[in-house]
C-alpha positions as CSV (number, residue, x, y, z in Angstrom):
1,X,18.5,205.0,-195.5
2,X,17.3,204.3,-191.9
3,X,18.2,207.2,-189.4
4,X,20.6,205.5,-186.4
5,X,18.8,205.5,-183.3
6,X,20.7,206.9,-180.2
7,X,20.9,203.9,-177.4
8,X,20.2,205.6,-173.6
9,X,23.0,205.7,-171.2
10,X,21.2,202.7,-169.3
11,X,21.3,200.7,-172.7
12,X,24.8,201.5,-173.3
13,X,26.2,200.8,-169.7
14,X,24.3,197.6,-170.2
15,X,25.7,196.6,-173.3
16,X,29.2,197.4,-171.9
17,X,28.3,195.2,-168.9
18,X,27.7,192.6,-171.7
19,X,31.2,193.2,-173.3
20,X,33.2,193.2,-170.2
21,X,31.4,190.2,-168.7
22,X,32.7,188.1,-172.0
23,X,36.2,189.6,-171.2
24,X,35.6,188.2,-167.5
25,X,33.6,185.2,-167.9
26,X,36.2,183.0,-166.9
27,X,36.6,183.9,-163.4
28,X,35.6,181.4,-160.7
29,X,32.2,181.2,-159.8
30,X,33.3,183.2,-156.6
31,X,35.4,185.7,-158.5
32,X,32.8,186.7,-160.9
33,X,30.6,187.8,-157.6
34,X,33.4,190.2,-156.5
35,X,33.9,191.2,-160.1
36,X,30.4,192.0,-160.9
37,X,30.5,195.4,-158.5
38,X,33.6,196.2,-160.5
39,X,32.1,195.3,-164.0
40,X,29.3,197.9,-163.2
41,X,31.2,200.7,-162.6
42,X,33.3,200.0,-164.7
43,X,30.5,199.9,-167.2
44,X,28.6,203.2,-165.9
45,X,32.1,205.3,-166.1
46,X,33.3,204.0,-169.6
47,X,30.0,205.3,-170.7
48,X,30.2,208.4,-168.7
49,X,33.9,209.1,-169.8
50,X,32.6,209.0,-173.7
51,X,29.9,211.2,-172.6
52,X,32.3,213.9,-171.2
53,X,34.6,213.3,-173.9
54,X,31.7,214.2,-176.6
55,X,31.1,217.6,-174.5
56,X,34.5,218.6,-173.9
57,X,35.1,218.3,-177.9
58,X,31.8,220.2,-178.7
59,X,32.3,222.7,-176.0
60,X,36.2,223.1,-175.5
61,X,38.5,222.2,-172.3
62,X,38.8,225.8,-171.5
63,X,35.7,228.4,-170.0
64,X,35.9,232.1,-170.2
65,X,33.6,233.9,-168.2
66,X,33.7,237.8,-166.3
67,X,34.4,237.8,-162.4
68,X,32.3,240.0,-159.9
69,X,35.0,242.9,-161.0
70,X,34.3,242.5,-165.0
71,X,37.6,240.9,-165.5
72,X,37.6,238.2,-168.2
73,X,38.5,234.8,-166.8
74,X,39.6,231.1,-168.5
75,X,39.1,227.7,-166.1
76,X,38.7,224.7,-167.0
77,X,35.6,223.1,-168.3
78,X,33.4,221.6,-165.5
79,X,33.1,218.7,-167.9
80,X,36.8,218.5,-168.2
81,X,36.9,218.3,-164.5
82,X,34.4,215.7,-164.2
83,X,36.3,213.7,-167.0
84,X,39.7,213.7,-165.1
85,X,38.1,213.1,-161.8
86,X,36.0,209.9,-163.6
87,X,39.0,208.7,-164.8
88,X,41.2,208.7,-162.0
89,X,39.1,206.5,-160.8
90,X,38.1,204.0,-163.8
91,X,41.8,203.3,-163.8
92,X,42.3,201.4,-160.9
93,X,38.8,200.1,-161.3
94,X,40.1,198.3,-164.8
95,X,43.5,196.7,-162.4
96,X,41.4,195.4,-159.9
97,X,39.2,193.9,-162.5
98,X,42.6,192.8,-164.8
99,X,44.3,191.4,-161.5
100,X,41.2,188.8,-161.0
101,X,42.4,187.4,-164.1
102,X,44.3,184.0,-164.2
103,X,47.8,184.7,-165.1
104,X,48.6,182.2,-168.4
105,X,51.5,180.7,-167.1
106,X,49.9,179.8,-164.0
107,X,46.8,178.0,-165.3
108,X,49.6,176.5,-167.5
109,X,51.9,175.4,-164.4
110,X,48.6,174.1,-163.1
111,X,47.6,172.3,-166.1
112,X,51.2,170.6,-165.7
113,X,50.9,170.1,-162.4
114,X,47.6,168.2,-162.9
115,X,48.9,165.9,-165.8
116,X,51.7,164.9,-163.6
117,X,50.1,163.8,-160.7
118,X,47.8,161.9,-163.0
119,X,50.6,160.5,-164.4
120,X,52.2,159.2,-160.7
121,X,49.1,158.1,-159.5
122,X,48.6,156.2,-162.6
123,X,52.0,154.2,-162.1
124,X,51.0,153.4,-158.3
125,X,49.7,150.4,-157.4
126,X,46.0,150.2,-156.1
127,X,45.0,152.7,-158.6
128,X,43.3,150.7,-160.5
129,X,46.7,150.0,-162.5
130,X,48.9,147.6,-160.8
């Protein structure tokens, strides 16, 4: 059996460029500009946040060390920190990038909107139908 090779972090952020640009690939040509910035950080910190998860389940949330006095201490993880302070961010990242979106019912209202003033131009005369 053929041992998995392990992707680089450029390779992964990459391929999760790829996946959220298939999720976004309906934007405007003018939204997808704007979005792009958000795609890749978005990308980079999804990475990053399975990164810091992997650590923080190999090396614990918690750190116990001895102060300048010899008293034991407990903090929290630097890579716990990094992880909530990552994803306090990647949150609102992912809501700007949802809120491009086109909401269903209005491309749906649109849709309508376009088939009906199709329709009424189609009944006027000089339209090519009168």
């Amino acid at each position: 059996m053929a041992q998995k090779v392990e992707k680089t972090k450029e390779q992964r952020i990459k391929s999760e460029i790829s996946k959220l640009k298939k999720i976004f690939g309906n934007l405007d040509k003018e939204r997808m500009t704007l979005a792009m910035k958000l795609i890749e950080n978005a990308a980079f910190m999804m990475v990053t946040l399975e990164d810091l998860q992997k650590t923080i389940n190999e090396e614990g949330a918690i750190r116990t060390g001895t102060n300048g006095n010899g008293f034991e201490t407990t903090q929290e993880s630097p890579a716990l920190k990094a992880y909530n302070s990552t994803m306090q961010r990647f949150t609102p990242c992912i809501k700007q990038l949802t809120d491009m979106l086109p909401d269903d019912k209005s491309l749906a209202t649109a849709k309508a909107g376009e088939a009906l003033t199709a329709f009424i131009h189609r009944g006027k005369p000089g339209r090519g139908h009168g």
